[in-house]
N, C-alpha and C positions, 0 to 999 in steps of 0.2 A: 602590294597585294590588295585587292582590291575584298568587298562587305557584300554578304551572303544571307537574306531573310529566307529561314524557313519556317512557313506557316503551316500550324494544325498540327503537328505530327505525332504520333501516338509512339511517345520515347521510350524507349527499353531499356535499361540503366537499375544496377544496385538493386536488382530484385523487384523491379515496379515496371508498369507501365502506366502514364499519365500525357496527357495530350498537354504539348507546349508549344511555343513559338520560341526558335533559335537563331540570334544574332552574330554570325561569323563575321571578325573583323581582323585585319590582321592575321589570318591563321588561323586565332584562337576562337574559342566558342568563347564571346562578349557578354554576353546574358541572354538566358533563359526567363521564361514568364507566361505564363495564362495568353498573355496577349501583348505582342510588341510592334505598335505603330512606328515606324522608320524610314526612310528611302534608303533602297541600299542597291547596289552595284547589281545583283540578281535577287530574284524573288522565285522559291521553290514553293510551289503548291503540294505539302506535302497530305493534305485529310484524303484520310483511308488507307493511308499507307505507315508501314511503321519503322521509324528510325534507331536505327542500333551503332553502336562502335563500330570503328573499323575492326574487322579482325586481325588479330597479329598472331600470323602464321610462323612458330619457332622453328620449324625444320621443313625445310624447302632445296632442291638440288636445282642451281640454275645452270650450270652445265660451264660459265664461260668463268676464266680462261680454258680452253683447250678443248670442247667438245660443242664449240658455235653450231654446228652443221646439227644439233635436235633441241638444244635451246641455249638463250643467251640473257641477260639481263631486260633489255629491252621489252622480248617477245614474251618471257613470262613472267615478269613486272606487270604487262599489260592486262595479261591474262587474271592475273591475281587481280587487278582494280577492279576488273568486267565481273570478277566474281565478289564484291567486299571485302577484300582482303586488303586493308590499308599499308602491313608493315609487315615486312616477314624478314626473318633471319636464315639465313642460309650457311650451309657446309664446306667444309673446307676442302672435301673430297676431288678438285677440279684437277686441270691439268696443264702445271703444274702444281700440287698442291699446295694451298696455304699454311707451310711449316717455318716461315718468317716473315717476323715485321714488317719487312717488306715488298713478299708478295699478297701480305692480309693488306696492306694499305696499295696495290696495284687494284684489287677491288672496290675498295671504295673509291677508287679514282673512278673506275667505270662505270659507277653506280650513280655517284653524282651524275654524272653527263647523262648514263641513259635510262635511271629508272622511275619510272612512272609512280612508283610506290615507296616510301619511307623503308629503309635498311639497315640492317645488321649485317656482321659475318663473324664467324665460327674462325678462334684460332686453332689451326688443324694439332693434334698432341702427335709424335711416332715415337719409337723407342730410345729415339736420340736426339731432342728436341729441346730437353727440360729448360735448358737457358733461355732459348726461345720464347718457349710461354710462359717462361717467370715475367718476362717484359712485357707483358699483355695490361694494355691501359684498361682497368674495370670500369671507367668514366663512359670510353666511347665502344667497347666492345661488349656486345651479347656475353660470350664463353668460351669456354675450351672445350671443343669436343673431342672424345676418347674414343676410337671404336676399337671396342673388346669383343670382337668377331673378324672375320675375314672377307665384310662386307665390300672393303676398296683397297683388298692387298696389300700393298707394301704402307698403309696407312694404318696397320693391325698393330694396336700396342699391347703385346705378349711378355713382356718384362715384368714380372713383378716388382722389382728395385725401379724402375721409373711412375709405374705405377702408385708405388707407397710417396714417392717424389713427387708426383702431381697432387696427390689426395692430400700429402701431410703439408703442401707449401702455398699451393695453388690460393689465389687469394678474390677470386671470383667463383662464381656458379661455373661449373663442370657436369656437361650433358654426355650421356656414354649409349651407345650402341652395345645391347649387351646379347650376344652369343654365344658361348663358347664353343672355339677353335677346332678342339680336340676330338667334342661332339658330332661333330659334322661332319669332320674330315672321314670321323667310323662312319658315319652312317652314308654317305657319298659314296664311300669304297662300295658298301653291298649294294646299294642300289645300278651302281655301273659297273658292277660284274654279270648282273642279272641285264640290264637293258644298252649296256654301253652308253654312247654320248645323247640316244634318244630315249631321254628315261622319260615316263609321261610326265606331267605336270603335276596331276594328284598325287605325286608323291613328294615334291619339293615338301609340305610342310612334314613329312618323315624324315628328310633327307635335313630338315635342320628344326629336329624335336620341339617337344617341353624342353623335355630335361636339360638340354643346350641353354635354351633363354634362363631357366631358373637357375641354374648353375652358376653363370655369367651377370645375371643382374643380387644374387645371393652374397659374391663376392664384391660389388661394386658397392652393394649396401654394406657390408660389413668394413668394408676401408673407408665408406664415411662415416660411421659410427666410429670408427678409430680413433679419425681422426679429425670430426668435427665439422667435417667438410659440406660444401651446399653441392648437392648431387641431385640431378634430374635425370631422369632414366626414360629413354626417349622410347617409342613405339612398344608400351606392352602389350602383347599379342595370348597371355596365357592367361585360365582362372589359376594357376598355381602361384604365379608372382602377385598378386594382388597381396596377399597375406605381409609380400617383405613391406605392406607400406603403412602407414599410420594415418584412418581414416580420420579420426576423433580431435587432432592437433589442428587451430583456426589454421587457414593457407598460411596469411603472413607472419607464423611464426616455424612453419616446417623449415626441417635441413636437409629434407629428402621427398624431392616431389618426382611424380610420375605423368608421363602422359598416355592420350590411347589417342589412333589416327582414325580419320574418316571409314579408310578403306578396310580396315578392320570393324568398325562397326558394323561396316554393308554388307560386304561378301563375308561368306564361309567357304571352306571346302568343295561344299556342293558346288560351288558356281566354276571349280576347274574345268568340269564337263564341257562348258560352252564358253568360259574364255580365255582358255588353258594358259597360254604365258603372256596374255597379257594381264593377269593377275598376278605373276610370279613375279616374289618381293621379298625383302631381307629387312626385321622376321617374318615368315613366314604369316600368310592367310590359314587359319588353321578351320581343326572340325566347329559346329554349328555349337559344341556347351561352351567352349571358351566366346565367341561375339556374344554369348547370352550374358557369358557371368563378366565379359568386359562391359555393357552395358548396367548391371549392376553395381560395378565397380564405380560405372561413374556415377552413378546415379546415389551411391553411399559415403562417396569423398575420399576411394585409396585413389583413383586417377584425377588429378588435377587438371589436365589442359586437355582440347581438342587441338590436335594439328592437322597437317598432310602427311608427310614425305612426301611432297613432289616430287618426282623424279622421272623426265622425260626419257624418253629412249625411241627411235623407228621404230616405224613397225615392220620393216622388212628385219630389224634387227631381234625385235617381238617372235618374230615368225620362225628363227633356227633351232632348231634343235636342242635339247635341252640344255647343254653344256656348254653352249652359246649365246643362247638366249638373256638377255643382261636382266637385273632383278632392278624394279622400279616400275611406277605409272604415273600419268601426270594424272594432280590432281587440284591442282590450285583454284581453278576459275571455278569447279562445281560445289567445292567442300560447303560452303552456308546454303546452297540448293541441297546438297545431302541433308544437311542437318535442318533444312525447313521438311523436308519429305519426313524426316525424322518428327516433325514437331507435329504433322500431322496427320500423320499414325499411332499422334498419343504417345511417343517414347521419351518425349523430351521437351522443356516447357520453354518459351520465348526468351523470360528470364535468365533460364538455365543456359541455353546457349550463347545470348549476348556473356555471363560469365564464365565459362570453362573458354569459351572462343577469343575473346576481349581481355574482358579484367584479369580471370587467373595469368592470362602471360605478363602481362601489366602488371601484377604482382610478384610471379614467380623472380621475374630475370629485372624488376626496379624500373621499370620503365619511367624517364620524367614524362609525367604528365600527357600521359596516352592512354587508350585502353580504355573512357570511362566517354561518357557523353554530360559534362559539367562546366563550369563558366572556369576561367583558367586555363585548360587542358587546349591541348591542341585540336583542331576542328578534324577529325578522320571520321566521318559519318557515314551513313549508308542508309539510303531510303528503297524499301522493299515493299511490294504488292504481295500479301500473302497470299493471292486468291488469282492470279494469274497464271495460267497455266503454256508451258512451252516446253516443247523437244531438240534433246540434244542433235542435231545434223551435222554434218562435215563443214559445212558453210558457216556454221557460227561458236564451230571451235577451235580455239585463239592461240592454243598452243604452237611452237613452230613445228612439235613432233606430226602435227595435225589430226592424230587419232584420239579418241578418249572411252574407257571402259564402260561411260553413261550413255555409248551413241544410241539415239534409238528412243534411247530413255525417257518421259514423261515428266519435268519436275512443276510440281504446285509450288510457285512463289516464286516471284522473280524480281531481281535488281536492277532498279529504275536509274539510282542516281550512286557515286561516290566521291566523297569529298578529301582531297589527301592532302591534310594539314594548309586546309581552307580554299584549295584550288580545287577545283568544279572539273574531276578527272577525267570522270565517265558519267554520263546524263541522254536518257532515252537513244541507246544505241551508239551513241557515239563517242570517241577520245577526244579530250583538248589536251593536247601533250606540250602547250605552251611553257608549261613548268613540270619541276621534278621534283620527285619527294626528297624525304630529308632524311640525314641518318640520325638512327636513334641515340639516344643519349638515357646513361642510367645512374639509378641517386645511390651511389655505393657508396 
């Protein structure tokens, strides 16, 4: 692998910004310094632009095994680089699901070969799996994901006895989907007595309450206060759950961390009006006081990480009727154009996002040596224009679904270059897909 100078660049790292020159050698970021004379293999003009971590996106749907035909490793590997997304971990939700050793390592087979971006995956949990994912390597695997809703059906782990079985034995971080079942399935019934299968959109976050998410992420925290367990509780969507979390505890000594997604910080309620199910998502986009007090949240330390939920789906598929209509949007390639629009509209500081986006993942789930822009660490860079401005089109969105909930959109700040464990991925427009990224590795 060939040596990468980037000159000037104004680095975002650990709470600072300081203008360096970066030595990629081998992968790894070689040395850092004021100023570094070198010949190297490329030379990155980076002054006026500002370098940040790759993001490491924890919860991502790539759709393949079994549902190629709206995304697949590949397509939104790719998508994810074009947007700064160096590393992202993905669910187990596919088709066939990943409920054994060795359909979780037919992923990574596929991932080596075709993804553009550094990987993880999610040992899927079901009611009758515990052996399963007792066998789960914590060396080379992210987690266990649980969903404790009826997110992806027959993936719904409703047993309390496997439940107390996962929490009391599991010997890795366990990330949960938390809805509850029971919740939903009352409030679905009134709603499709009242409208049948075309229920509007602005009710989906009725149709799967607070009360459901608090319920469900209530009991998750309390079985890992039981029983010790590292519990990450994925997309919180209410100001009522903030309260289950422990703001005041430094990151790396929580046993119970929380994330909040892009698309929760963006839309509210309001926006069903005009893009009725292509916002519809599990959990639930709710009213305008929860995006306020989830912004709060993050902004006080109960939510720890920014992710996606990626989750591609048609848009012919977008467009049926409510009880058909499938919950998810893709969001991989736009999420750090979110969060730079974020940055400047004053909700959130350069700082802040290289850590809630980078490092808390890099910390939450142990990442070796990612997540940070430091000598050591692996090279996942990203050189950004904050002050260029461009619009989302159909032409230059990467996803294979091909729609995206930004079209139209206007974002201030855009990503020049990304570097995926020192190979020069994506740089002014274009892919070199000569190499693949790498799967991740964690220091348990």
């Amino acid at each position: 692998m060939g040596s990468i100078l980037i000159k000037g660049g104004k680095v975002v790292n650990r709470g600072t910004i300081r203008v360096q020159d970066i030595l990629v050698r081998n992968g790894r970021i070689e040395r850092m310094a004021d100023a570094i004379d070198v010949i190297a293999d490329q030379e990155l003009n980076a002054e006026g632009l500002h370098v940040f971590p790759g993001l490491i996106d924890d919860q991502v749907h790539f759709r393949e095994p079994g549902k190629t035909y709206k995304a697949d490793i590949f397509s939104e590997s790719r998508a994810a680089v074009a947007g700064g997304v160096t590393s992202f971990m993905e669910m187990p939700n596919t088709d066939p699901p990943a409920l054994t050793q060795e359909l979780l390592e037919d992923k990574y087979r596929i991932a080596a070969k075709n993804s553009l971006a550094n990987y993880s995956f999610f040992m899927g949990a079901s009611n009758d799996n515990l052996s399963e994912v007792l066998r789960t390597d914590i060396r080379n695997v992210c987690g266990i994901k649980v969903f404790m809703g009826s997110s992806t059906g027959n993936m719904l782990v409703d047993s309390e006895k496997t439940l107390e079985g996962i929490f009391s034995q599991a010997p890795m971080l366990i990330a949960t989907h938390c809805e509850d079942e029971a919740t939903i399935r009352d409030c679905f019934a009134q709603y499709h007595k009242l409208y049948g299968d075309d229920i509007p959109a602005e009710f989906h976050p009725l149709i799967r309450p607070v009360e459901g998410c608090y319920k469900s992420s209530h009991f998750a925290v309390e079985l890992a206060k039981r029983y010790n367990s590292r519990l990450h509780v994925l997309h919180i969507t209410t100001a009522e759950e903030l309260a289950l979390f422990d703001a005041h505890i430094p990151l790396e000594q929580k046993r119970i961390t929380a994330e909040v997604c892009v698309h929760h910080l963006f839309f509210s309620a309001d926006d069903y009006a005009a893009q009725g199910h292509k916002i519809k998502c599990n959990p639930a986009i709710k009213e305008r006081r929860h995006r306020d007090a989830l912004w709060e949240g993050l902004k006080n330390g109960h939510l720890d990480i920014i992710a996606t939920d990626h989750a591609p789906h048609t848009l012919a598929e977008k467009q049926q009727a409510y009880t058909q209509a499938p919950s998810g949007l893709p969001l991989v390639q736009h999420a750090l154009n979110v969060l730079l629009d974020f940055y400047h509209q004053g909700k959130i500081t350069l700082e802040e996002i290289a850590h809630k986006a980078a490092h808390a993942p890099a910390i939450c789930f142990e990442v070796d040596k990612r997540g940070f822009v430091e000598e050591g660490y692996w090279a996942d860079i990203v050189l950004v224009d904050l002050e260029e401005s461009w619009q989302v089109q159909k032409e230059n969105i990467l996803y294979k679904c091909g729609w995206s909930p930004f079209e139209g959109h206007t974002f201030k700040g855009k990503i020049k270059s990304t570097i995926v464990s020192g190979h020069l991925a994506w740089h002014e427009g274009r892919f070199n897909e000569s190499s693949t990224g790498k799967r991740l590795l964690f220091n348990r």
